[in-house]
PAPAVEX-50980 format. One record per atom (N, C-alpha, C): x, y, z. Coordinates in pm, whole numbers, padded with zeros to 5 digits, always signed. Layout:
BEGIN
XYZ ...
% end
This chain:
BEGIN
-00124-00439-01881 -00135-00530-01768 -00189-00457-01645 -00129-00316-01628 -00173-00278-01518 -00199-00137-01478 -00147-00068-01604 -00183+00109-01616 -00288+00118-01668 -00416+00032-01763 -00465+00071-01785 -00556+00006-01658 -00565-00019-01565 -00644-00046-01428 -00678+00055-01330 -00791+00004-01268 -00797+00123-01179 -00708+00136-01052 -00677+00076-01052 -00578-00008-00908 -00458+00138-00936 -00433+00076-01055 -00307+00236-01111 -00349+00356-01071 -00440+00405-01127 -00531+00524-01107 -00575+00593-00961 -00573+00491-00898 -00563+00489-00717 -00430+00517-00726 -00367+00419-00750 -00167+00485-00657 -00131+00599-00737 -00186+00649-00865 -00108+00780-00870 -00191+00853-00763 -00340+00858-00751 -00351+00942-00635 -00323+00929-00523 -00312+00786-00491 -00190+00768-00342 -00056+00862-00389 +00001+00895-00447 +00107+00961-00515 +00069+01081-00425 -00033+01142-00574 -00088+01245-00535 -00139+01328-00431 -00183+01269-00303 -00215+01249-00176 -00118+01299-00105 +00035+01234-00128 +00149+01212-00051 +00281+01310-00089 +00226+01403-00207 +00299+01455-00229 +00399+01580-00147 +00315+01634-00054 +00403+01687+00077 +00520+01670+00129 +00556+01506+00151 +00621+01440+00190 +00738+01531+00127 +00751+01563-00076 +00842+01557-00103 +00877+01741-00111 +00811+01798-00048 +00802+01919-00044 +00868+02006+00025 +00837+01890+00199 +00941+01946+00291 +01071+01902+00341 +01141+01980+00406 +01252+01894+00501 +01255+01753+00573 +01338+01737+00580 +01323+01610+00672 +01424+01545+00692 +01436+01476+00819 +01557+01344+00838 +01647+01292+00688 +01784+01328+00692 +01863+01249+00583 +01964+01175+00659 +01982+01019+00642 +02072+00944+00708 +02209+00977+00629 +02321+00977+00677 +02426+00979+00593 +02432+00885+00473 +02460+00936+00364 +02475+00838+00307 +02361+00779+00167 +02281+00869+00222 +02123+00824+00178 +02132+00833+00008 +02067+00737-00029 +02076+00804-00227 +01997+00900-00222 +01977+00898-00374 +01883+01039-00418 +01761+00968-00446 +01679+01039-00442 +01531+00985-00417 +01465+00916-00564 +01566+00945-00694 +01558+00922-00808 +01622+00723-00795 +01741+00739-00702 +01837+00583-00696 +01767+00528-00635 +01698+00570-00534 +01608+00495-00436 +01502+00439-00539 +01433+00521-00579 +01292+00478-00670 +01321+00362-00732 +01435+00373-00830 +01498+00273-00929 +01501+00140-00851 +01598+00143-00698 +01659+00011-00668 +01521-00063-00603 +01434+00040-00540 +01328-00064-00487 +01228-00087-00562 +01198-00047-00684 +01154-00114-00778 +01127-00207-00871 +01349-00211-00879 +01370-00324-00940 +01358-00434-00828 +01430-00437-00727 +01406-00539-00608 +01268-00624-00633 +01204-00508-00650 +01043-00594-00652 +00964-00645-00766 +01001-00569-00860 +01016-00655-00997 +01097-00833-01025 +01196-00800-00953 +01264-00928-00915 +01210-00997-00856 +01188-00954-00765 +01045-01077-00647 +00944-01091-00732 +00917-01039-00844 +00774-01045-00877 +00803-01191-00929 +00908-01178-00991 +00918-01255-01149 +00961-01403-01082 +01034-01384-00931 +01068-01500-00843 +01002-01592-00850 +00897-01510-00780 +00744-01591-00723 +00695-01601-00883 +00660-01552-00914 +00564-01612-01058 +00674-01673-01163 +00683-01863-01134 +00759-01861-01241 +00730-01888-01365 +00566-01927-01345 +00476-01967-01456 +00477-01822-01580 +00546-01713-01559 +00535-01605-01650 +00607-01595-01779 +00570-01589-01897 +00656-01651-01997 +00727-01520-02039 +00827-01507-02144 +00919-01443-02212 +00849-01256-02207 +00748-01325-02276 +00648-01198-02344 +00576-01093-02218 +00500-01231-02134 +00486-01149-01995 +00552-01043-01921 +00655-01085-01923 +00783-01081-01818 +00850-00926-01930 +00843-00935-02036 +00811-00822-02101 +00749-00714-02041 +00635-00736-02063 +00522-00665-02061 +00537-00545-01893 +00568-00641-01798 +00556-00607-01655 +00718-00476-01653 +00839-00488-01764 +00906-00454-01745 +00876-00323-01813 +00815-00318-01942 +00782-00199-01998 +00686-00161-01916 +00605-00172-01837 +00511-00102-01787 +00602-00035-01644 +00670-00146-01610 +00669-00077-01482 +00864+00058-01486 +00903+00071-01657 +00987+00123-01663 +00862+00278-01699 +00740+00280-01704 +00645+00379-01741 +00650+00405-01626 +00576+00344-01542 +00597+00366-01338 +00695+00443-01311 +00817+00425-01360 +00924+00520-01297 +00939+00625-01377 +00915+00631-01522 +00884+00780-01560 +00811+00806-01529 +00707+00844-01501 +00574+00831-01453 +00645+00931-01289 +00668+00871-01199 +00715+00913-01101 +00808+01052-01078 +00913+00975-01204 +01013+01111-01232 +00951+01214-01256 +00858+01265-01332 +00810+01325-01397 +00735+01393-01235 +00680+01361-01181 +00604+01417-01094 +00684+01433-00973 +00806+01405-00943 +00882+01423-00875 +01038+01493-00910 +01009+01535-01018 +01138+01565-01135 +01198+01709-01009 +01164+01784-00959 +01212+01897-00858 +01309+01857-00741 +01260+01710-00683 +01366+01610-00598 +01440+01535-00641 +01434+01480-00791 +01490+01346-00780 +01665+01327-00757 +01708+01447-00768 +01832+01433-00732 +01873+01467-00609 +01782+01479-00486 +01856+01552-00351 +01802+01403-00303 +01883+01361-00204 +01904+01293-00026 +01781+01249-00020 +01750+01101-00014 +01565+01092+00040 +01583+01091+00185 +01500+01178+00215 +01447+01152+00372 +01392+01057+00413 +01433+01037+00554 +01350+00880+00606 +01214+00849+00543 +01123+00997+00559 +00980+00979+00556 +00964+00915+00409 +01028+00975+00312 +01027+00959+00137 +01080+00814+00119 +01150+00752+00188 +01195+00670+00221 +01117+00531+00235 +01047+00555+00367 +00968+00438+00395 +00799+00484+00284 +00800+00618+00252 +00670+00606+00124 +00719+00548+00007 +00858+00533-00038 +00912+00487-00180 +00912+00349-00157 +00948+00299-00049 +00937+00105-00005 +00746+00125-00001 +00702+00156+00051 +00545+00138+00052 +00487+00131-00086 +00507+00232-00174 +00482+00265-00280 +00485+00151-00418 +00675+00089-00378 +00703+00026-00443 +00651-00112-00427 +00600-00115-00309 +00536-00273-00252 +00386-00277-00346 +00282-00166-00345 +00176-00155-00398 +00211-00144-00566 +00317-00115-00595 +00302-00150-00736 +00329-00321-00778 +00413-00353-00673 +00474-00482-00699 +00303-00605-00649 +00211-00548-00564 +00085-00581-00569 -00008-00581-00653 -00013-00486-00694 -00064-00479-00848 -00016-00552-00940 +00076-00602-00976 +00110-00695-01096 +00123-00807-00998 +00092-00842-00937 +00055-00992-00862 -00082-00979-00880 -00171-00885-00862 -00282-00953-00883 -00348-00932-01033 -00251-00878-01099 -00300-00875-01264 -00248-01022-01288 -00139-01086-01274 -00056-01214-01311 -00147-01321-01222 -00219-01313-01155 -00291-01409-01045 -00432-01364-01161 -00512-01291-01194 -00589-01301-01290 -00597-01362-01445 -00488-01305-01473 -00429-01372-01643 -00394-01538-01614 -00399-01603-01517 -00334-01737-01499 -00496-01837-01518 
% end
């Protein structure tokens, strides 16, 4: 649906680009998850919105978007596997909500094509 796109191929290098972020120090609010819990919850959040808004998506679809986007988060782990267990910083923070918004864009406009 959407890894084999180029759209994908762009956000790992938006990834790639941004990887600094997870390199250095930075702001931790008390409290903060680990940058691994973070990834997970705003992912699923938006997976959820996806599936909200599209209710025309059948069984198999709705599949499809879940195996791919459980690749997304290995995918991530894997390239972030050195942080995923420390404190996200604000900055990692508002890039993991950004991040997670452009994936959740991407399968809106693969599901807005397939329709």
């Amino acid at each position: 649906m959407v890894l084999d796109r180029q759209g994908y191929d762009d956000l790992v290098m938006y990834l790639t680009q941004n990887l600094a972020l997870f390199e250095k120090p930075g702001q931790i609010k008390p409290g903060a998850p680990t940058v691994l819990e973070l990834i997970e919850d705003v992912i699923a959040e938006n997976v959820m919105l996806l599936c909200e808004q599209h209710t025309e998506l059948n069984t198999e679809q709705r599949s499809q978007i879940v195996r791919e986007v459980d690749g997304i988060v290995y995918d991530l782990q894997e390239v972030l596997s050195s942080v995923t267990n420390q404190p996200v910083t604000v900055e990692q923070h508002a890039f993991i909500d950004e991040f997670a918004g452009l994936v959740k864009n991407l399968f809106d406009t693969a599901v807005a094509e397939s329709v």
